[in-house]
ZAMARGU-4260 file (C-alpha; in steps of 0.2 Angstrom, whole numbers, plus 5000, padded with zeros to 4 digits):
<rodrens>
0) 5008/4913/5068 | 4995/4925/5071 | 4980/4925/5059 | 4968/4939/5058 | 4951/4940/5050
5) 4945/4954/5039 | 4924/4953/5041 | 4916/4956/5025 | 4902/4941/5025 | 4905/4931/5010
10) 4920/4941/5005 | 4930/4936/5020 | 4947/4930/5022 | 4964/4930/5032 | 4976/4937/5035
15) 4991/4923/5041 | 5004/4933/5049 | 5023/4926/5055 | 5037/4919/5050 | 5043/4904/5038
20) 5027/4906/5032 | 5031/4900/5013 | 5038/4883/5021 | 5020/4879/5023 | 5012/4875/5008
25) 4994/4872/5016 | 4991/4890/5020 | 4993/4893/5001 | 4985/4879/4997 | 4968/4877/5005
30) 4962/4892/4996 | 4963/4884/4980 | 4949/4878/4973 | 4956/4869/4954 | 4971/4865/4943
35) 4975/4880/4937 | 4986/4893/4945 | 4995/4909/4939 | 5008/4917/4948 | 5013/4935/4945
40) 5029/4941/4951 | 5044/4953/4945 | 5060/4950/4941 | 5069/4955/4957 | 5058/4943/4968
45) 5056/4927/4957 | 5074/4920/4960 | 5072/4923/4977 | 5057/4916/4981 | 5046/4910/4965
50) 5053/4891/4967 | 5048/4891/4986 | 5031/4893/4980 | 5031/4883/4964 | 5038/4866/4975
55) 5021/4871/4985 | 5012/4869/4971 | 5019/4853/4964 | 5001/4846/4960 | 4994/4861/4951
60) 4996/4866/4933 | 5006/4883/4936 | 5009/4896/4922 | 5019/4912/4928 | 5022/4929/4923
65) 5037/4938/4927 | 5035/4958/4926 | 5050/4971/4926 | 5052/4977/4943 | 5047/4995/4948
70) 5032/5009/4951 | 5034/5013/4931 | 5028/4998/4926 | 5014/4998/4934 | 5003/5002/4918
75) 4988/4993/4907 | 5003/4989/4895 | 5011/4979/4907 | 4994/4972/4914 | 4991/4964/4898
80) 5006/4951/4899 | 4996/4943/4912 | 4980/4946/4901 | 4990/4936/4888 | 4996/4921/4896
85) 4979/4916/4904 | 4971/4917/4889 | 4986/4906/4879 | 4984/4892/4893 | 4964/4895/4893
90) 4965/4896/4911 | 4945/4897/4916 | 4937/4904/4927 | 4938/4892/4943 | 4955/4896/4941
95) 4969/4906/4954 | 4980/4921/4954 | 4994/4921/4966 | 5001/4938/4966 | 5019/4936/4971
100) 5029/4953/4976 | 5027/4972/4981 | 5013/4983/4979 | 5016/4987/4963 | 5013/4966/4957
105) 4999/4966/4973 | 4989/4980/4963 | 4991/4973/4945 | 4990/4953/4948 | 4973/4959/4959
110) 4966/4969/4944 | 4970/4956/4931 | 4960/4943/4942 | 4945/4955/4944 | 4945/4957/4926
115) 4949/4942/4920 | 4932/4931/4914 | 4926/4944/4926 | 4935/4937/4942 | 4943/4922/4948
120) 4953/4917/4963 | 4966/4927/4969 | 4978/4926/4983 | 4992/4940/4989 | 5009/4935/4996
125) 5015/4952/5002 | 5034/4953/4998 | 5036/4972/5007 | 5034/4977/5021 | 5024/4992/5014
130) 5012/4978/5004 | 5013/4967/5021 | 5005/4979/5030 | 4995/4992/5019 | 4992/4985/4999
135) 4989/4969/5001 | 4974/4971/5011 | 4958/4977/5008 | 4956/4972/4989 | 4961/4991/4978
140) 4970/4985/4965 | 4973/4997/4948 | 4986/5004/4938 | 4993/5021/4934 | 4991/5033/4919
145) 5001/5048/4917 | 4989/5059/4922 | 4986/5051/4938 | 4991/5038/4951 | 4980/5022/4952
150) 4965/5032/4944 | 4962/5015/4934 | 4955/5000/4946 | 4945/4990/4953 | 4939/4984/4972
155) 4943/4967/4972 | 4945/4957/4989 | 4959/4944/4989 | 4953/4925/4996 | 4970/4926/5008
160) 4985/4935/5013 | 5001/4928/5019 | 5015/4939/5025 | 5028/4930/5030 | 5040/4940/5040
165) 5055/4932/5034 | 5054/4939/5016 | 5059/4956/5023 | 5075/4949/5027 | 5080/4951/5010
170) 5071/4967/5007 | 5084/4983/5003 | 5085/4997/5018 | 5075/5008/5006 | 5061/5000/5005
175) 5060/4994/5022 | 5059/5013/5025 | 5045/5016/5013 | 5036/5002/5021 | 5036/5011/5039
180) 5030/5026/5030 | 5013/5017/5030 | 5015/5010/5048 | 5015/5027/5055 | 5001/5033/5047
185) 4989/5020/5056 | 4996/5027/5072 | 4992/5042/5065 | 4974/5042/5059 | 4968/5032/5073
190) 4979/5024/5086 | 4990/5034/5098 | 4996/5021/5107 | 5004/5014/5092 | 5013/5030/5086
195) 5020/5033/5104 | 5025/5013/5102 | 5035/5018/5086 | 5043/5034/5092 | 5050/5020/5106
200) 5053/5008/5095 | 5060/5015/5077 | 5079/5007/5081 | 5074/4992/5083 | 5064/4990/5068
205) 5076/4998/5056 | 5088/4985/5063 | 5074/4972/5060 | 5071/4966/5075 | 5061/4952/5073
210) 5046/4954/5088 | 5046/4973/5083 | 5045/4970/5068 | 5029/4954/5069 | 5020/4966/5082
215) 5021/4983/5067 | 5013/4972/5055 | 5001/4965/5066 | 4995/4983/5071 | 4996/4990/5058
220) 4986/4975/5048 | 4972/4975/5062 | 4970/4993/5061 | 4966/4991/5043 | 4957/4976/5046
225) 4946/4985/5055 | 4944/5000/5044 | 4940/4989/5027 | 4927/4980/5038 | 4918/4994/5041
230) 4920/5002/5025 | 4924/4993/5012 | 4923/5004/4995 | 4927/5020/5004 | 4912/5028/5005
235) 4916/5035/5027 | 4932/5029/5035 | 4942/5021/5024 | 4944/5037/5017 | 4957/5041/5029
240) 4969/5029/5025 | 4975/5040/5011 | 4981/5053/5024 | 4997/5061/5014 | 4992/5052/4998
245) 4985/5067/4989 | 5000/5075/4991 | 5011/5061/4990 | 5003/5056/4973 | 5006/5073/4967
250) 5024/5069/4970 | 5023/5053/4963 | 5016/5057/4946 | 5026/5075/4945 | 5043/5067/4948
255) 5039/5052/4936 | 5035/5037/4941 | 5048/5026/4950 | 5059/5043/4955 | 5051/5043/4973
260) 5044/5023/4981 | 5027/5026/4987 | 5031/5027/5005 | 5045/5040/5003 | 5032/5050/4994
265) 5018/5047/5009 | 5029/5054/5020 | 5032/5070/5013 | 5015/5072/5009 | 5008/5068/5028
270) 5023/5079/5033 | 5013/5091/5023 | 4996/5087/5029 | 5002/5089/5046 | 5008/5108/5042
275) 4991/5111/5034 | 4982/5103/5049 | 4993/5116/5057 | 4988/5129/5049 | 4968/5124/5051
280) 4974/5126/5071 | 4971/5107/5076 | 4988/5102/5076 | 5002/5111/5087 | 5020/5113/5085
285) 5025/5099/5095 | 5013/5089/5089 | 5020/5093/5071 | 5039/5091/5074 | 5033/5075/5083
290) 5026/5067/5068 | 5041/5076/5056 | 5056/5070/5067 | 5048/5051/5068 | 5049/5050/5049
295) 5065/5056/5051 | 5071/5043/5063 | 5063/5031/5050 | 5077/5036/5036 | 5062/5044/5026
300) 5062/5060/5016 | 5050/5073/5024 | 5052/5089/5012 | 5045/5089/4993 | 5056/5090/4975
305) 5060/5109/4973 | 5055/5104/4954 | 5038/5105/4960 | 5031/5123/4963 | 5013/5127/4970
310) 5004/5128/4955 | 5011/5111/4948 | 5007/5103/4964 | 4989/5110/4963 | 4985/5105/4946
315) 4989/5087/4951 | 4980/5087/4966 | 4966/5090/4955 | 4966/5072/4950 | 4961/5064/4963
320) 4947/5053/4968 | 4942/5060/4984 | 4938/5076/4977 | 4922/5081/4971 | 4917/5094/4955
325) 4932/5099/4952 | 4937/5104/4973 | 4953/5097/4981 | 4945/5085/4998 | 4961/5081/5009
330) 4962/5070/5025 | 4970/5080/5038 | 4974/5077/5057 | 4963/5084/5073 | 4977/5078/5084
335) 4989/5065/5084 | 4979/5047/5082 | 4962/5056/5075 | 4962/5061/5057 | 4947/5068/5048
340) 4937/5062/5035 | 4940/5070/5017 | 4936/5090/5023 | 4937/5104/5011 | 4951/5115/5012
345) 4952/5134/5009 | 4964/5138/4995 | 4974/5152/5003 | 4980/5139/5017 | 4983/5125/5006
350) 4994/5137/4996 | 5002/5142/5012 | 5008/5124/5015 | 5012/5121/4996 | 5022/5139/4996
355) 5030/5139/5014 | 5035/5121/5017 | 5054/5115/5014 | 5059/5110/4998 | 5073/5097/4996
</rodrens>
């Protein structure tokens, strides 16, 4: 097990990666200050894995809430179930949260804590790998609204994070895929040497290897370890974890949500940061059919929805919240393992990219 610290003074916690981790109830329970848990998971993960968790917790008062699975859920309607049974067992404010799933239970369990008597305990067990390694830490947690992708939320730092490798052995080829999407973007924004790992290293973890696989998470979760500890709120840096995102949210919300995973999204949106970065003359063609063919080797869409024209993609990429009255901001690449901060764009080259690249 390999256990990595994310540095935010009192706000601090860990981050316990490895495998079989589950088996070990004192990681779980040694951030658990009183009687009363809640568990929030979905119903594709519960009979996999909620009675592992429960028989940890033989010696707690455990309530639990079992959401629908799937990015469509992800609403305040949803959120309120949880709302509904803490209040019905008058948990109290000493009182833990155990989110218990994907991102999509990650974001809501961690926004119905901070809410909650205005914040208790809260605890992630990433069940993705795209939640192992991108999600679950740093503390956003929100829900959607049909005008815009987790435009409703809160930053709220969980008291641990336990990813336990072996859960991926269940996970569906699809969303290990989405899950490297997010891998490959910290070897973009900011570590080379990682990117040049994966373009080695792609077979070996779509075929789960299992060292490939414990050394992608524990790169990937030092590199945002490192980000949120210098940043926590996004105010600098952090910033450019959400390379791809502005148009991959786009995608997201235009398609409906659910119709593309967040990863597959990501990728076609930093496919299309890569062209604009392009275009803006940082990025060459080889760097660009680099990046393009290794989301490609990750079995990961790379092209957007035809549905979605120019104009369509513009007007939702006004709702973002790195923009600023009323002007698109977008994280772009100066070279492979560098991203910017959020730079404006001119219009005329951002319509280039919306216009000119492929539409699947």
């Amino acid at each position: 097990m390999k256990v990595l610290q994310v540095e935010l003074g009192e706000r601090s916690y860990p981050i316990y990666i490895g495998s079989d981790l589950l088996s070990q109830p004192e990681l779980l329970t040694q951030h658990i200050k009183a009687k009363q848990v809640l568990i929030v998971t979905n119903t594709t993960i519960a009979p996999l894995y909620l009675a592992t968790v429960l028989e940890s917790l033989h010696d707690y008062c455990v309530e639990t809430v079992i959401l629908p699975d799937g990015e469509q859920y992800k609403t305040l309607d949803t959120i309120t179930q949880i709302f509904d049974t803490l209040l019905a067992a008058k948990f109290s404010r000493n009182s833990t949260l155990i989110a218990l799933g994907g991102g999509v239970i990650g974001d809501m369990g961690g926004f119905a804590a901070a809410c909650y008597q205005r914040g208790i305990r809260f605890l992630q067990i990433p069940t993705t790998l795209l939640a192992q390694v991108d999600s679950s830490v740093g503390g956003k947690t929100g829900v959607n609204h049909p005008l815009g992708k987790n435009m409703i939320g809160a930053f709220y730092q969980p008291h641990c994070v336990i990813a336990d490798a072996s859960v991926l052995d269940t996970l569906d080829d699809r969303q290990l895929a989405a899950g490297l999407a997010e891998v490959i973007k910290y070897g973009l924004i900011r570590d080379a040497e990682f990117f040049a790992w994966l373009e080695n290293n792609m077979p070996a973890l779509l075929a789960r290897d299992k060292t490939a696989l414990a050394y992608a998470i524990e790169q990937s979760c030092l590199n945002k370890a490192q980000v949120v500890t210098e940043d926590e709120t996004e105010t600098g840096v952090r910033a450019t974890l959400n390379l791809g995102h502005t148009f991959g949210h786009a995608i997201e919300t235009g398609s409906g949500y659910g119709h593309y995973l967040h990863g597959e999204a990501v990728a076609i949106g930093t496919c299309q940061a890569a062209d604009l970065s392009r275009r803006k003359g940082w990025l060459t063609d080889a760097d660009v059919n680099r990046i393009i063919t290794l989301f490609e080797q990750a079995k990961l869409p790379t092209v957007p929805p035809k549905a979605l024209d120019s104009d369509r993609f513009l007007e939702l990429m006004a709702v973002d919240k790195k923009n600023i009255d009323g002007q698109i901001r977008l994280i772009l690449l100066e070279k492979i393992g560098l991203a910017t901060l959020p730079v404006y764009v001119e219009l005329a080259l951002l319509e280039m990219t919306l216009k000119s690249y492929g539409r699947a």
